[in-house]
N, C-alpha and C positions, 0 to 999 in steps of 0.2 A: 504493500500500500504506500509508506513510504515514497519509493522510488516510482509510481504513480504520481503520486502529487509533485513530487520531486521535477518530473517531467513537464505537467502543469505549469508549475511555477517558470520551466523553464521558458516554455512557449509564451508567456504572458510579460516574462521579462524581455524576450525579442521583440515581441509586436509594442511594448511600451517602451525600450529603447528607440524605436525608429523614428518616430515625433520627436525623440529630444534632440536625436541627432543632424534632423532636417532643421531644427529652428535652431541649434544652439550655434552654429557660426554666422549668421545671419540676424539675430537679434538686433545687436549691435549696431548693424550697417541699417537695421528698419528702424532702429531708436534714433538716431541720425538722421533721417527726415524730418522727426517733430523739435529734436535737441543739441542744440551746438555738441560737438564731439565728445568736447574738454569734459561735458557734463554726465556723458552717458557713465560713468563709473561713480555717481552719485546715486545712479537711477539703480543699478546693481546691489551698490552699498546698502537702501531701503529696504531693498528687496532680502536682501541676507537678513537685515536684523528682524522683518516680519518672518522669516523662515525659523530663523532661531528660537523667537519665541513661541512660535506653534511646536518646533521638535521638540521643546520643553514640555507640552502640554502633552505629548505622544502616550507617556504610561497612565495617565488619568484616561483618557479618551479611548485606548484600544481594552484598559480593563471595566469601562463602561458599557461601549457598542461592541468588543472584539475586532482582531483583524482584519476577517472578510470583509466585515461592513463597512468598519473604518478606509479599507482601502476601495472599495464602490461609491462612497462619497469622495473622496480623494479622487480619484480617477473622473468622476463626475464633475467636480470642480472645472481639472483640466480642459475637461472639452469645451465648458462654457466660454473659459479666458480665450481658447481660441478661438472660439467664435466671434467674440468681438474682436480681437485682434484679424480677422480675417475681412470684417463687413464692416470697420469704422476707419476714421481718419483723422479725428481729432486728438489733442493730446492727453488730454481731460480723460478720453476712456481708456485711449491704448497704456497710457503708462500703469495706469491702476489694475486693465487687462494682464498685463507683463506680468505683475510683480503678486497677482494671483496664482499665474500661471506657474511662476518660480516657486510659490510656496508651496502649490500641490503636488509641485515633482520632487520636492524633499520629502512628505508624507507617502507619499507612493514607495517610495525609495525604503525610508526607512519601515515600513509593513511589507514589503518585500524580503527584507533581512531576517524580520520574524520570521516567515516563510522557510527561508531556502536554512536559516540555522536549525528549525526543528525538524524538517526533512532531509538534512544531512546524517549520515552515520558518524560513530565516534571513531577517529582514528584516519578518517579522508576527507577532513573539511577542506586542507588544503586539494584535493582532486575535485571537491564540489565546487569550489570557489573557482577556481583556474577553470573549469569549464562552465561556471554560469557568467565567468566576465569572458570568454571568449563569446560565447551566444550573444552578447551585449554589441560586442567589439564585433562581432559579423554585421548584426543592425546599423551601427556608426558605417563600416563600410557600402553598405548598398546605401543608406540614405545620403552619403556626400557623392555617389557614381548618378542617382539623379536629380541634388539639390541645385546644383550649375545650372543640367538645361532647362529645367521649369522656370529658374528666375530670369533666365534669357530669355525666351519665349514668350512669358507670363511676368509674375511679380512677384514679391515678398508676403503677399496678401494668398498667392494661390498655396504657396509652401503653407501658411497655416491651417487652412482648410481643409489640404489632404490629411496634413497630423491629425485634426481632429478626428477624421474617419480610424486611425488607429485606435485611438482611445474610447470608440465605441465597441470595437474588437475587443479591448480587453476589457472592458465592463461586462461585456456576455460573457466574458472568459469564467468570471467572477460569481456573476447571477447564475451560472449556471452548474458551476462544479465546487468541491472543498466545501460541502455542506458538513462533512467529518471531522471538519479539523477543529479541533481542543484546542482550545487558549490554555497557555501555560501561565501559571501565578504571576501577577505584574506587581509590580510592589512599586510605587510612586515615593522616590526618594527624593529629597531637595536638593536643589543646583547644586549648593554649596556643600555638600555631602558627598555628591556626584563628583565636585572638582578637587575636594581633599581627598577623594578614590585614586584620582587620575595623577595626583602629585606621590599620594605614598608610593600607591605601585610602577615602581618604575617601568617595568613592563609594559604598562599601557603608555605612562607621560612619553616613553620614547615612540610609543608606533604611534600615539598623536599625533607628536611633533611632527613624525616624518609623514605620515598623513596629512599633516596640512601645509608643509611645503608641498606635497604634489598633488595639491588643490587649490594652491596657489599659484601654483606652474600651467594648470588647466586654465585658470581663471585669466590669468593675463592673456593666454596665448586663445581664448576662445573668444574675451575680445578685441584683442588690440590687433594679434596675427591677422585678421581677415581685411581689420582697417588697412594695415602693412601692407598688404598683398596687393589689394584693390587699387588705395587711394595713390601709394608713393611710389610703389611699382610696377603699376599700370597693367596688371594679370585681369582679366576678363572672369567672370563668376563663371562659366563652363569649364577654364581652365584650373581654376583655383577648386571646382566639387573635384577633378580629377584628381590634384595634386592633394587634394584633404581623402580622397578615398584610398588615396597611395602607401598617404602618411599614418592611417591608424590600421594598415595591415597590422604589423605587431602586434594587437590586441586580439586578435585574432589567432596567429598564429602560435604566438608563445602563450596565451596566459594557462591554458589545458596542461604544456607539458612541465610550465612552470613552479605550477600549483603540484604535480606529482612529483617534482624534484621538491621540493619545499619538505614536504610529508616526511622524506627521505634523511636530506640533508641538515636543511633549517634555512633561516632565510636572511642571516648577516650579510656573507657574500657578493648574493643575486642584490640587495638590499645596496652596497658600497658599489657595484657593478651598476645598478639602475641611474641611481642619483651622479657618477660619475659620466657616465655618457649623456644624460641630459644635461648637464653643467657644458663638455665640451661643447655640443652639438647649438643648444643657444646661443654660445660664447661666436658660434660663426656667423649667425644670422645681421647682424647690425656689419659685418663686414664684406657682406653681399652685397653688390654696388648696383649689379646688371639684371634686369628679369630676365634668367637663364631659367628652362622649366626645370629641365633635370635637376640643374643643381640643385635649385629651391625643394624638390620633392624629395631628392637624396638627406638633406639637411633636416627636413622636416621630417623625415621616414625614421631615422636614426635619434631623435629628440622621443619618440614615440617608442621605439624598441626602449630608452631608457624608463619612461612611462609607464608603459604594461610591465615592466619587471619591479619597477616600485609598487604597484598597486595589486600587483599579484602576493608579492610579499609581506604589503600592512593589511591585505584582508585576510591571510592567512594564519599570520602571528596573531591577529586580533580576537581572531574567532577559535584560535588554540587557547587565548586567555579567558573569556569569557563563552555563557549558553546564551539560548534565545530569552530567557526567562530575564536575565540582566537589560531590559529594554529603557533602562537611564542611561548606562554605559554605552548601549549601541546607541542612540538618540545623540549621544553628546558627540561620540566619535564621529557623526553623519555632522554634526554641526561644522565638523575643521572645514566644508565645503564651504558655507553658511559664512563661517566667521573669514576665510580665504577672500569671499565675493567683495565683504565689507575691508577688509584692510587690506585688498590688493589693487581694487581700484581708484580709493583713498590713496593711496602709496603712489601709486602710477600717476593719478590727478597731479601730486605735488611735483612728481617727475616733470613732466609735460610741460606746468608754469613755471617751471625752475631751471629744466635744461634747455641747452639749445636746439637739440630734434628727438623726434619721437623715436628714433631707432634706440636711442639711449637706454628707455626702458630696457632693453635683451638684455643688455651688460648688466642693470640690478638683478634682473633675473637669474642668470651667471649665479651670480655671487649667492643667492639665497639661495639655490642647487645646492651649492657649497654648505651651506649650514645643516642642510637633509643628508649629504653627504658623512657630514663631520659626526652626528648624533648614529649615524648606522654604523658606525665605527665601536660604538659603548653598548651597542644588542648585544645579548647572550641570547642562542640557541634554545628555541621548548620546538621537543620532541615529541 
């Protein structure tokens, strides 16, 4: 039964990846219609701290309505934001749309984890994990192979429309199966109880930390990269879905055999290995002068091999530390996204009116690589 719903989950994490992946490089360049540039990482920043304080509310609400339910209204949420993000044009609704939208796909996210932890066996989280971010990372692939031509063709308004038809897929996904499934005991702990969790046990304060340098790493490079690409280097949105469907092969590819080296080995290593190749690999981008495609897809393709091996590694360590039952712990750990959104576009903001061009941002990026790097260094191995 198990490895039935296991299944399940699987297929509903694919079809709810596909929406994120069609809108999330593109947000940015549609929030840019209504908002000077400089500003869109304000509109982000919002959007994180209303995300935060719903993922706070997580263990009150799933031990009130349960998961299913919890996640059919989450999921319902979704579709509406994009609905109007698909049929308005003013700023008035699209921002308040966005940042809807942003909060439902952390709740989603995180009721998903519930999911795939209690339907995991003990002993190959790491081979569940590395195969349900590979199914994720195939979604991210086919929706940036047709996100280019629809917006060539069409607009930023069609790309929303279609997501939304996703997310009625995965709502009958929902309404209609995992009637079985046991809520496991939620216990609603306070923040600050949750955060002296996360300080004593070092275990966790370090797969945070490096958790949210590479949610920081997402975060700049989901909006600033596509502005890069577009605006200063003059790459066409049909070449740039190719060159983003290129770049998150990785995820794909490695995170299944990663997650079963992981089980094996442990995950310092692949961990020092991740955060090192994405330190070099940004380090080259701000010295790319020319729109050469290869290179840019070579550059980008290997920034994402460093990627999928960090995030194969802190979902696997994380979920070796704690069960599904700890849903403050996992709550809080989903927030590093959450808290990344709010102090990486904040960070890059001040870059922006501070430095002389916007390639500059890579080089801090560089360097915060560096700090995920330095903390994988002081992991010890669970077995």
């Amino acid at each position: 039964m198990k490895k039935h719903n296991r299944q399940i989950i699987y297929l509903a994490g694919f079809l709810f990846s596909i929406p994120i992946a069609l809108t999330a490089y593109i947000n940015s360049s549609y929030l840019e219609q209504f908002i000077d540039k400089d500003y869109i990482g304000l509109v982000y920043t919002f959007a994180s701290l209303a995300t935060i304080v719903s993922l706070l509310q997580v263990p009150k609400i799933l031990k009130y309505f349960g998961n299913r339910k919890a996640m059919i209204f989450a999921l319902f949420t979704a579709f509406i934001s994009l609905l109007f993000l698909s049929f308005t044009n003013g700023a008035k609704i699209i921002i308040p749309a966005f940042i809807l939208f942003f909060i439902s796909i952390g709740l989603v996210i995180s009721s998903l984890d519930v999911f795939i932890e209690d339907f995991s066996e003990k002993g190959s989280v790491g081979s569940a994990r590395g195969f349900y971010l590979t199914i994720i990372g195939l979604a991210w692939v086919i929706a940036q192979l047709v996100s280019g031509s629809i917006i060539n063709k069409g607009s930023f308004e069609g790309i929303y429309l279609l997501s939304s038809i996703f997310f009625i897929l995965v709502i009958i996904i929902f309404l209609t199966s995992l009637h079985d499934f046991v809520d496991p005991k939620y216990t609603k702990v306070p923040i600050l109880k949750t955060i002296k969790t996360f300080i004593k046990n070092k275990d966790l304060f370090k797969v945070y930390f490096t958790n949210f340098v590479l949610q920081l790493f997402f975060a700049w490079m989901i909006i600033y990269a596509p502005i890069y690409l577009h605006e200063y280097m003059g790459f066409g949105w049909d070449k740039i879905g190719i060159m983003f469907s290129i770049m998150l092969l990785p995820f794909v590819i490695l995170d299944f055999p990663l997650g079963k080296i992981s089980d094996r080995l442990g995950e310092k290593k692949l961990l020092i290995f991740g955060f090192l190749t994405i330190a070099l690999s940004v380090l080259f981008i701000p010295l790319i002068k020319s729109p050469i495609f290869y290179v840019w897809t070579f550059v980008l393709f290997m920034t994402r091999i460093g990627a999928a091996t960090v995030e194969t590694m802190n979902e696997s360590y994380f979920f070796k530390v704690i069960t599904e039952k700890n849903t403050d712990e996992i709550s809080f750990f989903r927030n590093a996204s959450s808290v990344a959104y709010i102090i990486g576009p904040l960070f890059a903001s001040l870059i922006l009116f501070i430095l002389p061009s916007f390639e500059y941002i890579f080089f801090v990026l560089c360097a915060v690589a560096l700090l995920g790097l330095f903390v994988s260094l002081k992991f010890k191995d669970i077995r």
